[in-house]
N, C-alpha and C positions, 0 to 999 in steps of 0.2 A: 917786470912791467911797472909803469911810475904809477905810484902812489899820490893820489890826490889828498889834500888834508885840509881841515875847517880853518888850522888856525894860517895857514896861507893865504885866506880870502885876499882879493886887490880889486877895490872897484873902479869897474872900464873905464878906461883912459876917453875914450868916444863913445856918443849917442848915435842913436839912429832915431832920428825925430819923425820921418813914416817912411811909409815901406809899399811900394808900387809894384805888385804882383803880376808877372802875366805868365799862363800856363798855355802853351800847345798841345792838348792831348794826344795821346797816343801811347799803343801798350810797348811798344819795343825802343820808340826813341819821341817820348816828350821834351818841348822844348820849354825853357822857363826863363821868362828876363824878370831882372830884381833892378829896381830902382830905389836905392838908398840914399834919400837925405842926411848925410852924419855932419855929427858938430865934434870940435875936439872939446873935452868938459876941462882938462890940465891946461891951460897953455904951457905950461913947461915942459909935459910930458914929453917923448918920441914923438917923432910926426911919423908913425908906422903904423896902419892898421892891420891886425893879426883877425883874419876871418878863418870860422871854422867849416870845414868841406869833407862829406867824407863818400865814393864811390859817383864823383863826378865829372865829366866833360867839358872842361871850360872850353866856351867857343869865343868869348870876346869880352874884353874889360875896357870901359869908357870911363875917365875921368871929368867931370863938368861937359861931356860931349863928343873928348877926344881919346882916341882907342887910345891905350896903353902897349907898349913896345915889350919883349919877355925883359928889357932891361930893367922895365921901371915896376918890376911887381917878380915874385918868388912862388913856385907852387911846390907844394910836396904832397904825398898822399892827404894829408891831414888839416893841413891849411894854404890860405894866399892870402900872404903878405905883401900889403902895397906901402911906399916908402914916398918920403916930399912930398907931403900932404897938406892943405892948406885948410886955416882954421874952421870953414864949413864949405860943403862942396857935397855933389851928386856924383854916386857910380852904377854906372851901371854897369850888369855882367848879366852876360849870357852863359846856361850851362844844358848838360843834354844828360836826360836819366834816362834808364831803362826800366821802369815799374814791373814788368811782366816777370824779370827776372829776380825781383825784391823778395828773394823767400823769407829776409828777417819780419818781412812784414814791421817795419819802421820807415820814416819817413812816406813818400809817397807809393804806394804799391797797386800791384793789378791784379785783383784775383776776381774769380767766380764771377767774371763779367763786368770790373766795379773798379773804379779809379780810388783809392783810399786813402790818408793819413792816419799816421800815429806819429805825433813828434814830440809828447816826453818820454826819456826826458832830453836828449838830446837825438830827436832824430831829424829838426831840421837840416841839420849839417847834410844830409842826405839829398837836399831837394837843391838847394843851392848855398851859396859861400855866405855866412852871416856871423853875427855876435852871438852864436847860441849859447846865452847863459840867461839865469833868470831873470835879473836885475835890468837886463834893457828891453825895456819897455818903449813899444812904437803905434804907432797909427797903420792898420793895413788897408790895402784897398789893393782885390784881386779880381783879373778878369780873367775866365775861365772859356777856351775856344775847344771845341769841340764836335764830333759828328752827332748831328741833333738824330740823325736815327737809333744808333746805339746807343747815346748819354743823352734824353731828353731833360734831365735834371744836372744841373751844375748850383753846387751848393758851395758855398763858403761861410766865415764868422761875418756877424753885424746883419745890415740892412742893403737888399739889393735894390739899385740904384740905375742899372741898365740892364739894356737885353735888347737882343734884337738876333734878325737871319743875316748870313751869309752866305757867299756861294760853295755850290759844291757841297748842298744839305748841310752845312754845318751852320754851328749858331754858339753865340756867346751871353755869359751873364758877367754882372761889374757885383760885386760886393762891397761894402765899407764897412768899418766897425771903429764907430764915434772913440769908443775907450781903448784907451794903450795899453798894451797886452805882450809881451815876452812869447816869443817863437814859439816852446813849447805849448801856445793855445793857438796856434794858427792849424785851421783844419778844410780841408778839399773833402770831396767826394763827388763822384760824375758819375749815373749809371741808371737802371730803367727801376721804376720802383712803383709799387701801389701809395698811394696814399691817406693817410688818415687824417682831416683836418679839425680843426676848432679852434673856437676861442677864451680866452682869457680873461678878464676885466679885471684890474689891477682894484686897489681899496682907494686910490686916484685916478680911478675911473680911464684908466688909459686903455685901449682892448690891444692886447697883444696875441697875434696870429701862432697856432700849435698846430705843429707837422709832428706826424712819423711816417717814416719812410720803411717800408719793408717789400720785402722780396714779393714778388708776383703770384698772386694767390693766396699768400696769407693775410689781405685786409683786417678780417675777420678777428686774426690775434691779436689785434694792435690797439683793441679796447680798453685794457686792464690797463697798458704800460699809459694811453693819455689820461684815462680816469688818476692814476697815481701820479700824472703831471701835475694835472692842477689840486690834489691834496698837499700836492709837495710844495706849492706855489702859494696856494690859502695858508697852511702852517706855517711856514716862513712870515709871510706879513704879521699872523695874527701872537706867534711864539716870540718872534725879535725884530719884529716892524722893518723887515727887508722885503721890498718889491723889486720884481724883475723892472730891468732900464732901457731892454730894446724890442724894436717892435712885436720882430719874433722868436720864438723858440721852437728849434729842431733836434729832434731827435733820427739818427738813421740804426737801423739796424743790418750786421754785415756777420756773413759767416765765418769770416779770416778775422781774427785781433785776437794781437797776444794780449788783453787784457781782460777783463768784466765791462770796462766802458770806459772811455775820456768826457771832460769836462768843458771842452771846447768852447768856446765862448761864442755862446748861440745857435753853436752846431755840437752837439753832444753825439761823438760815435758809440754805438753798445755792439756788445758781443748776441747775437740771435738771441741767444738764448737767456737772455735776460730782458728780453723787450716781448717777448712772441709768447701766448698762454690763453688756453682756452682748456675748461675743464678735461675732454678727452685725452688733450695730447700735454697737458703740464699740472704737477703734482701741486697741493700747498704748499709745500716746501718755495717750488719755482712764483706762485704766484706773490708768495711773502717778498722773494728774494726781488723780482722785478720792481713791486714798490719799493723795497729798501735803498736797491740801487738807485733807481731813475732817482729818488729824492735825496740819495748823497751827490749824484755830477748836477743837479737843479742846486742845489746848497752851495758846492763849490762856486758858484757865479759870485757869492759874495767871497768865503771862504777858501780864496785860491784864485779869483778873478778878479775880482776887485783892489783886495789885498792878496799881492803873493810874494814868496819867495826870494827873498835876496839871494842863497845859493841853495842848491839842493841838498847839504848838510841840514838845512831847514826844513824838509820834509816834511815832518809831523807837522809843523806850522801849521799845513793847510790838511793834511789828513788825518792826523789824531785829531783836530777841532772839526772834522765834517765829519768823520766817523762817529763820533759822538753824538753831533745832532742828528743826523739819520737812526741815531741809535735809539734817538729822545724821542724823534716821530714814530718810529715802527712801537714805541712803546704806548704812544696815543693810538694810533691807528687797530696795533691787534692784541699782545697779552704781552705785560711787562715780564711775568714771571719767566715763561716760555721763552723770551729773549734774552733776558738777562743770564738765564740756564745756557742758552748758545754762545753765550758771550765766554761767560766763563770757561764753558768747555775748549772752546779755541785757545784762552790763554793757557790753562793747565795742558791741555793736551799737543799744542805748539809752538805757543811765546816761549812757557818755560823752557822746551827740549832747545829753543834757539838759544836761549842765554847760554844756556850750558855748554854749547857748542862751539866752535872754533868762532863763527859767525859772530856772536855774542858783540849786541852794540848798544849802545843807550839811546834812546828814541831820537836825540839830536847827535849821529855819530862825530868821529874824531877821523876817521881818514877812509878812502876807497879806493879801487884799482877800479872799478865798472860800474859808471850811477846808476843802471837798472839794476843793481844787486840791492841797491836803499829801497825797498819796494820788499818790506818784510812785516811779518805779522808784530814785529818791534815797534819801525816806523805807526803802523795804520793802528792795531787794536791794543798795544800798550800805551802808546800813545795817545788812545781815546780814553781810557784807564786814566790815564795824567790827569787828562781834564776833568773827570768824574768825579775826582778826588776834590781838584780847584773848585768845583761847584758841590763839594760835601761843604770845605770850608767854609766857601762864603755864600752860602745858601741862595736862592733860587735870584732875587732880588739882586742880592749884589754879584752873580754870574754876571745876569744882561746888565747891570750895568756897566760891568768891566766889558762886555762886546759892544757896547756902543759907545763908550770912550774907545777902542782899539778901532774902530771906524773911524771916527771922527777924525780921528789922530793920522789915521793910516788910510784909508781912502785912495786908490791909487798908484801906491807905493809899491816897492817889494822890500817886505822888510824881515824880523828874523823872530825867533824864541823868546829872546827874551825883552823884543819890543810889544811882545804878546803878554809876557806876565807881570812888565811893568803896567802895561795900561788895566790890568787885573788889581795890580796892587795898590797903584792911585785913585783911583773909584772906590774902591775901600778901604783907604786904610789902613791895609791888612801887610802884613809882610813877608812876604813871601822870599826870602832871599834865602831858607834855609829847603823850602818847597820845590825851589830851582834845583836843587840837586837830582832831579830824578830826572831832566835834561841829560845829563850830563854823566850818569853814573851807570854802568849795565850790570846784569845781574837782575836776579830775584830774590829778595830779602826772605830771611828762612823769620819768625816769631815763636819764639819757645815759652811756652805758659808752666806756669807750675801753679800751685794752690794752696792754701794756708789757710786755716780757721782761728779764731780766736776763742775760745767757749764762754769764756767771762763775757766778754765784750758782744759778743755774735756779731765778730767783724769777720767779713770773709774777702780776702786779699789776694790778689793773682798777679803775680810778678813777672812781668814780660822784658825777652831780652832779644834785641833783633840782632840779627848778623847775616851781612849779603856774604856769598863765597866769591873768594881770586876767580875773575873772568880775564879771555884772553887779551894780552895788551893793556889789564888793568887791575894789577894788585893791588891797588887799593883802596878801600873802602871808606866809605863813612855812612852814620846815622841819616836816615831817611825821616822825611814829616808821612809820619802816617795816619789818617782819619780811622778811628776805629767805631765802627757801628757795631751794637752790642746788645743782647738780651739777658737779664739776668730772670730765672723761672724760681719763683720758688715750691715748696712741694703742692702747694695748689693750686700754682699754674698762674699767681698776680706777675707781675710786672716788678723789677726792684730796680730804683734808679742808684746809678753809679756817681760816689762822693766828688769822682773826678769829671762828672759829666758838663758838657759844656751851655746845656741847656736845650741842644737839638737835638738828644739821642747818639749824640757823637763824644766821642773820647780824644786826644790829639796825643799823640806820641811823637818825639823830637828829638829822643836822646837815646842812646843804646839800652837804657834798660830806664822799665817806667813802672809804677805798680797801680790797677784799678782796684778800688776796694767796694764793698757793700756791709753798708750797716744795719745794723738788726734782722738780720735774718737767716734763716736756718741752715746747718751744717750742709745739708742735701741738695740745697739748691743748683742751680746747672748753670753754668754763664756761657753762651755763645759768643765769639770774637769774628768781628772782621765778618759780619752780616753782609750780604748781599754781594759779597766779595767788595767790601769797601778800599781796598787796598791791594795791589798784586803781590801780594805776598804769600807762603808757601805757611802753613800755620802745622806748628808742633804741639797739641793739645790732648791729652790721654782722656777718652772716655770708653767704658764700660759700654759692649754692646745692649745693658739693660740703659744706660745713661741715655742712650743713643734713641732706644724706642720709647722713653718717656719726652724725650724732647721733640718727637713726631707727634707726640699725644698731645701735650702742652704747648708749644708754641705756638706764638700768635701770626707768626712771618711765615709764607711760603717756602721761599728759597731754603731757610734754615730746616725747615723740616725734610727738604731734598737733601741738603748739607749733609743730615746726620745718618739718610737711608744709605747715599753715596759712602758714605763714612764705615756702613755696616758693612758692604759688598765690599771694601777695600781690606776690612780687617778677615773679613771671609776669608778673603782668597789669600793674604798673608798667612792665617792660620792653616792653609790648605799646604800652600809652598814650604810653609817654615818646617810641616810634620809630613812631608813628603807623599802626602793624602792626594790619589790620581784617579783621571778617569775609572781606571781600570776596574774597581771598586765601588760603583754609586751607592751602595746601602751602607759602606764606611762613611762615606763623603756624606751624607743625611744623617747617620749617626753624631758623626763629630759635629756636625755644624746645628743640629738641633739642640746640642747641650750648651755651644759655645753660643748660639743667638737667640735660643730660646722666646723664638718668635708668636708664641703662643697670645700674647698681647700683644702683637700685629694685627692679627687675624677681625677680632673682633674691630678694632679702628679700621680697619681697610672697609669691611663689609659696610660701616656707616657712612664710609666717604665717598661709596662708587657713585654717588651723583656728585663728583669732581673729577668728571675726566680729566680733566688738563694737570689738575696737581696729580692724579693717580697714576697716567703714564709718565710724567718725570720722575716719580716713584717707583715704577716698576723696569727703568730703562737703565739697565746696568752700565757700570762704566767702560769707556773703551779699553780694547788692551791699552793702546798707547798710554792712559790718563791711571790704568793701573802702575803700569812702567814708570811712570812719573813717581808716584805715590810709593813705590815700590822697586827703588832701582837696585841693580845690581842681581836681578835675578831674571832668570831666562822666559822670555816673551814668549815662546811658546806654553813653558808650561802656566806662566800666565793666561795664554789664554784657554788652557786646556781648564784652568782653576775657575774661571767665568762661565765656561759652560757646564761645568759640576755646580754651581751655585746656582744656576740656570736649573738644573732638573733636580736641584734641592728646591726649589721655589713655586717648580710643578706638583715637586711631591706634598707641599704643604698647602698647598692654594689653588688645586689643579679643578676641582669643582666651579668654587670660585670664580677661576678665572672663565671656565667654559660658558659657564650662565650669563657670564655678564658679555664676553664676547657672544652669545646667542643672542641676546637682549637687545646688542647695540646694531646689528645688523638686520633684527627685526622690524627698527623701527627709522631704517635709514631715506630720512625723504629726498627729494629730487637736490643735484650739489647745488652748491653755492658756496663759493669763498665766501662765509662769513665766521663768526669767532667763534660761537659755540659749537659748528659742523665741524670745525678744524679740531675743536680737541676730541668732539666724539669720532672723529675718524681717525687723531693721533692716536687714542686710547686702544680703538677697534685693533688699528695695526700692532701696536704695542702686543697685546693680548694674542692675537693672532701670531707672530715672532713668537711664542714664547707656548703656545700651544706646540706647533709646526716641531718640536721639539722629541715630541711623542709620538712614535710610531702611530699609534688609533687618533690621533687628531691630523696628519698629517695630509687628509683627504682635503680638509676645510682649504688650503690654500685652492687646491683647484677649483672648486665653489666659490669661492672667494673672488677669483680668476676670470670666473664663468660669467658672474653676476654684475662684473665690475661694468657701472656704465662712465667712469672718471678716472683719471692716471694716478691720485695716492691711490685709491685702492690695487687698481693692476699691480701696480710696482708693490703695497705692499704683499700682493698676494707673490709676486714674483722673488721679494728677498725671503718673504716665508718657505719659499720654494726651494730654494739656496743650499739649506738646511739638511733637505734631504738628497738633493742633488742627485735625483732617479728620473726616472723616464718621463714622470710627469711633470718636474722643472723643465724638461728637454722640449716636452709640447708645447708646455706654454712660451718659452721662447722663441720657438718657432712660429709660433702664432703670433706673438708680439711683432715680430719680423716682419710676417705675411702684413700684418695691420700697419704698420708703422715703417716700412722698407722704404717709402717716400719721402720721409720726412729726418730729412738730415738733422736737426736737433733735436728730437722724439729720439734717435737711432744712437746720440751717445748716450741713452740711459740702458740699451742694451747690450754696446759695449761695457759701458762701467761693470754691468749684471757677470756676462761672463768673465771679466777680469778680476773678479773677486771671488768666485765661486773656490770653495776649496776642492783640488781636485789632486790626483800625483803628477798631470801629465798638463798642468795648467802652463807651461814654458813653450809646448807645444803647440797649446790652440793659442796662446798671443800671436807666435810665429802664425799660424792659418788665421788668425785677425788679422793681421795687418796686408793679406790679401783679398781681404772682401772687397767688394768695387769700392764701399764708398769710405773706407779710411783711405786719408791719405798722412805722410808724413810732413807734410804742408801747412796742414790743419791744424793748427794748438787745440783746440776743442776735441780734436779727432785722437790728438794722442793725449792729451789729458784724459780722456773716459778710458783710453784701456791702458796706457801704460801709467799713465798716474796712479788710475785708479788701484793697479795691481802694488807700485812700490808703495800708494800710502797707506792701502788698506788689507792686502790681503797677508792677513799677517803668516800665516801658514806656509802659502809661497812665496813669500818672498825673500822671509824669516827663512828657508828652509835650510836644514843644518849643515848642510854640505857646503853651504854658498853660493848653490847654482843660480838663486833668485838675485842676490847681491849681482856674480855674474852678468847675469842675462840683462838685467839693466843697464850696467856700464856697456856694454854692448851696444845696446843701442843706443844710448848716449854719445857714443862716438861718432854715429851716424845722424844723431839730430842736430850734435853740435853748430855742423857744418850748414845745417837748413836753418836751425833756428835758434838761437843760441841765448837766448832769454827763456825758452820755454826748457830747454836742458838744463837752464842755471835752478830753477824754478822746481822742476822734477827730480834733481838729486839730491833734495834735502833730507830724506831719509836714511841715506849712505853716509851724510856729513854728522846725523847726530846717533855715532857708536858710542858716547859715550855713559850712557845706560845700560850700555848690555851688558853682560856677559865678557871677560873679556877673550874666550875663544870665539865670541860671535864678532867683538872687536875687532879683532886679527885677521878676518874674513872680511868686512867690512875695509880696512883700511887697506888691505889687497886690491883691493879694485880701483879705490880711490888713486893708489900710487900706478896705476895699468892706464886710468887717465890721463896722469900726470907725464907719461912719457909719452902720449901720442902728440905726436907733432902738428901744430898749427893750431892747439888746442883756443878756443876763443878767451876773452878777459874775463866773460861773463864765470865760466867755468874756471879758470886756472884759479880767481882769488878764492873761491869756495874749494875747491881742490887743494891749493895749498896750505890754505890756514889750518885746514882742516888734520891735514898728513904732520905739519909742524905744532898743533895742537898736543896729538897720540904724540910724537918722539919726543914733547917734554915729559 
């Protein structure tokens, strides 16, 4: 299959100066006329226009008014090519979809009643013949005809402009959108919806009109998602003096998208389940994630609408710099600590496993066989990592001032990476030419500390040597700029600034090997690196599990005190693996670990912090297996995670009091919910505490009390994974009861999916099989099969892990058959299968079995072959 590559870029020979849209609806054969103004931008160039097309009907092509003959134009599956072109000119074409049959769910489709788009990132090509890349930039104006009884709404981008009846109940609306905007933001939707209105007032007093659209009946939910419209709308003006520019903003929500949401230019599509929340039927978790989201695709208007894209090797452009600021608001809005803890967890527990993997790209990649494959936790959250770092450097100040020279400059444009970190580095100054390399470079840099003392001197010196490993397609490496934020403690807990410090608490590394040092002070002192996770880097620093629980004592940072508990649980379950220490045995397994962690000075610190829920359950939330696996490769994820739950009921065994009193306490005094910040962590805390009782046969009642009592969905749910645990008859009621309550409610319904597909069970291969016959999954669904089959390959480590390879199995399996439905949500799902290269290598060999069983099915999609292939030619070097 051809490989696409960055350094091929060629910019379009033609423009398309606007773009006159007209839709016929209907679910088996819509009709669509495209009225294209082009200019040729070469005169020298070919006079050949090369449009791209992919699964459609051409019925007729008019040049300045007159059809075109098959002599005078070329069609193949993929494009039409028109030839003796004149230097500006109008074409029109007609072309005929079938929506109803769009199971990619790209370009325009028809599900659940509902006319939809998704077209990045190339799924314009789908609706009709155009320039689908990002760089051309046009004027649209769409009229949208339709049966006004089934589609009373016809939405498009910009400002509507007409409307009116037609015969034979149908009726039409005209859209325009003033600013020029690249295919991939042109967005439709037609179908019956409740609404939710309001308004806006801009800080230029402009009032801009707010919709959400949702499904019939749920009014109700669609509170939370406009209250986080306009938080995301206020912080924008007030954070980097960006107001919305047209009149109104929409939001829809739809139960089909292979995504979390698009950014549509004034039509934002979301996935249900990120727009719809209301205490009973959605968790904190979902109500976090709804503001997070709705205020990263409201960002994007500047961030990817405004300025975007000159090609999609640019990616991060617009979403490492909007993931970030979403990252910046959710850090105003609810608890930085809390976030920033999520943040991290994602990059150790998935960026990293992606580097290491066949996959492995640098936030701005080098070539692709399938642009939806760029669409990875690379591109969006290392990528926001990038810029976190750009704004360690050039502190708060000179951040927004490098974004409003990148406007100024860029306004309109599509432009690339590095037109983003020059206007960074003219604004200040600063020089960034050595900082660019983390564009460019893939891999996760490993930092190996070692330590030195002086005794004459009481200089204490710590010599660091970075080194990223051979990633595929790129042996070679060089030194990375890395901001290092830093705590040095000494034995009574002052502060000791570093000789190399730059005056902000930061340190700069730039070279393979750099040394910090600290003067005057004592041998025992503790230095913490790479705070807050200042840098994505993998850090190699030896501490003592007493070193570890003096730095929970003493330290003045949050995070770092997570840092070093996270740090204990890791060396735990190393010391469990390394000395073959197993379930089998728990009075071993507390023996050993109480000499090796000597937690006895926890104890006393934990009892004075319990009025900190929020830092005591990131305290008390052990690591994933995955993020163990990380930490700990080369050893078998099973008994990893057999080693987490022996440290789990060495944990009871020490704190089991403790923990009970204070979960009685917290649900003693739980008042009526409220998303607000300090319910959230005494209900994170409650759950935490709860998970970790559930653990013990005599406390294992409380989940159903728990269950009983619940009148809000964290608690259900977390009365439901405490349930998990024990996986007997009264996890089986309350599922079933969950059901009874919630069998209505198609997004409520994948939390009970995800529930049983993680449950540890022998015969968990089976009930997926009797899932995937309940009425309301369908294999259609990307929601529907991300709760159970996702949820089983990325979480249930038990089976999926299972040693035989039935679980590996049984996914490609059905990967074979989703391929075919949906083939972005398959590429998407097998990421678990492509990253063997932590295991074990007889779990390897099992793993890359499947992988090679894909590879010979015929017709396999591109989505799937380049992750299939890189992955098998990875293992055979």
């Amino acid at each position: 299959m051809q490989v696409k590559k960055r350094l091929d870029y060629q910019a379009p020979t033609f423009t398309i100066d606007n773009v006159n849209l007209a839709f016929d609806l209907a679910p088996d054969a819509t009709h669509v006329t495209s009225q294209l103004t082009v200019s040729r931008i070469d005169p020298n160039a070919l006079d050949e226009l090369i449009l791209d097309g992919h699964d459609l009907a051409l019925i007729s092509i008019l040049l300045d008014g007159v059809t075109l003959n098959e002599s005078q134009y070329d069609l193949s599956d993929n494009n039409l090519i028109v030839r003796r072109l004149p230097a500006c000119f109008t074409l029109t074409i007609v072309t005929k979809i079938e929506p109803q049959s769009n199971t990619a769910l790209e370009g325009l489709y028809f599900a659940s009643n509902t006319f939809c788009t998704q077209c990045e990132a190339e799924g314009f090509r789908r609706i009709t013949y155009y320039l689908d890349r990002p760089d051309v930039l046009s004027v649209f104006t769409v009229t949208i005809t339709a049966d006004k009884n089934a589609y009373p709404f016809l939405l498009s981008n910009g400002n509507a402009i007409d409307s009116g009846e037609l015969p034979n109940d149908r009726h039409f609306v005209t859209w325009h959108d003033p600013f020029k905007k690249p295919a991939y933001l042109f967005a439709l939707v037609a179908g019956d919806f409740d609404v939710l209105e309001d308004v806006y007032v801009t800080r230029s007093q402009r009032e801009v009109s707010l919709q959400v659209f949702v499904e019939k009946g749920r009014l109700a939910q669609a509170n939370h998602a406009m209250d986080s419209l306009k938080k995301s709308m206020k912080w924008d003006e007030q954070t980097f003096n960006l107001e919305y520019d047209l009149d109104i903003y929409m939001i829809v929500a739809v139960d089909f998208f292979n995504m979390g949401a698009m950014e549509n230019k004034g039509l934002n599509v979301f996935n249900s389940k990120f727009v719809l929340a209301q205490p009973e039927s959605a968790t904190d978790e979902d109500f976090f994630n709804i503001e997070s989201i709705i205020a990263h695709e409201y960002f994007h208007n500047w961030t990817g609408n405004r300025v975007s894209c000159r090609d999609w090797f640019q990616l991060s452009l617009k979403e490492g710099l909007t993931v970030y600021r979403d990252q910046c608001f959710s850090d105003d809005m609810t608890s930085a600590l809390s976030n920033r803890i999520k943040q991290v967890n994602v990059m150790r527990s998935h960026q990293f496993a992606e580097d290491a993997s066949a996959m492995s790209h640098p936030i701005r990649p080098d070539e692709v066989i399938e642009m939806n494959n760029f669409y990875t936790v690379t591109v969006y959250d290392k990528g926001a990592e990038v810029i976190r770092m750009m704004h360690t450097l050039l502190g708060d100040k000179g951040f927004k001032a490098g974004i409003t020279l990148y406007f100024d400059r860029h306004d309109g444009q599509a432009v690339t990476c590095d037109d983003f970190v020059a206007a960074m580095q003219d604004a200040n100054n600063y020089d960034l030419s050595l900082f660019s390399r983390w564009y460019s470079q893939s891999g996760t840099p490993v930092v190996t500390v070692e330590q030195s003392y002086d005794n004459e001197k009481r200089l204490l010196t710590l010599q660091l040597v970075q080194n990223t490993p051979t990633t595929s397609a790129q042996p070679e490496k060089h030194p990375l700029v890395l901001p290092i934020k830093y705590e040095c403690l000494d034995v009574d807990g002052s502060l000791i600034l570093a000789n190399e410090d730059q005056g902000n608490g930061v340190v700069v590394m730039s070279t393979e090997s750099a040394s910090i040092t600290f003067s005057n002070v004592d041998e025992a002192s503790i230095v913490t690196l790479f705070n807050g996770f200042s840098a994505p880097v993998k850090v190699s620093q030896h501490f003592t599990p007493a070193q570890r629980l003096q730095i929970i004592k003493l330290s003045q940072d949050d995070f770092v005190k997570w840092e070093a508990m996270q740090g204990l649980f890791i060396q735990a379950a190393q010391h469990l693996t390394d000395h073959h220490i197993t379930l089998s045995d728990q009075s071993l397994v507390n023996h050993t670990l109480h000499d090796f962690l000597q937690l006895h000075t926890l104890h006393a610190w934990m009892d004075e912090n319990m009025s900190k829920p929020e830092l005591l359950a990131e305290l008390l939330s052990l690591p994933s297996t995955e993020s163990l696996l990380q930490a700990l490769p080369q050893r078998d994820i099973l008994q990893l995670h057999q080693a987490k739950r022996a440290i789990t009921l060495y944990l009871l065994h020490e704190f089991e009091i403790l923990f009970l009193d204070n979960y009685l306490a917290l649900i003693d005094s739980t008042p009526v919910y409220a998303y607000e910040q300090h319910q959230v962590n005494n209900r994170r805390l409650t759950g935490v505490l709860l998970q970790l009782l559930a653990h013990l046969p005599q406390h294992q009642h409380l989940t159903q009390s728990h269950f009983t009592h619940s009148n809000n969905m964290t608690d259900t749910l977390s009365s439901l994974k405490s349930g998990q645990l024990a996986n007997n008859d009264n996890f089986n009621l309350m599922m079933d009861k969950f059901s009874q309550d919630w069998g209505h409610d198609t997004v409520v319904m994948d939390k009970w999916f995800s529930l049983h597909a993680t449950v540890e069970r022998d015969d968990i291969l089976s009930q997926l099989t009797l899932l995937q016959a309940h009425p309301m999954f369908s294999i259609e669904n990307p929601n529907k099969v991300r709760a159970l089959i996702g949820s089983f390959a990325f979480f249930n480590v038990c089976g999926f892990h299972a040693t035989d390879g039935s679980g590996y199995e049984y996914l490609t399996n059905y990967l074979m058959k989703l391929d075919s439905v949906n083939a972005q949500v398959a590429a998407r799902i097998i990421t678990p299968l492509t990253q063997w290269q932590l295991h074990i290598p007889e779990r390897q060999a099992l793993m890359v079995k499947q992988l090679r069983r894909l590879l010979d099915n015929r017709g396999l999609s591109k989505d799937l072959f380049e992750k299939v292939s890189k992955s098998i030619l990875q293992f055979e070097e």
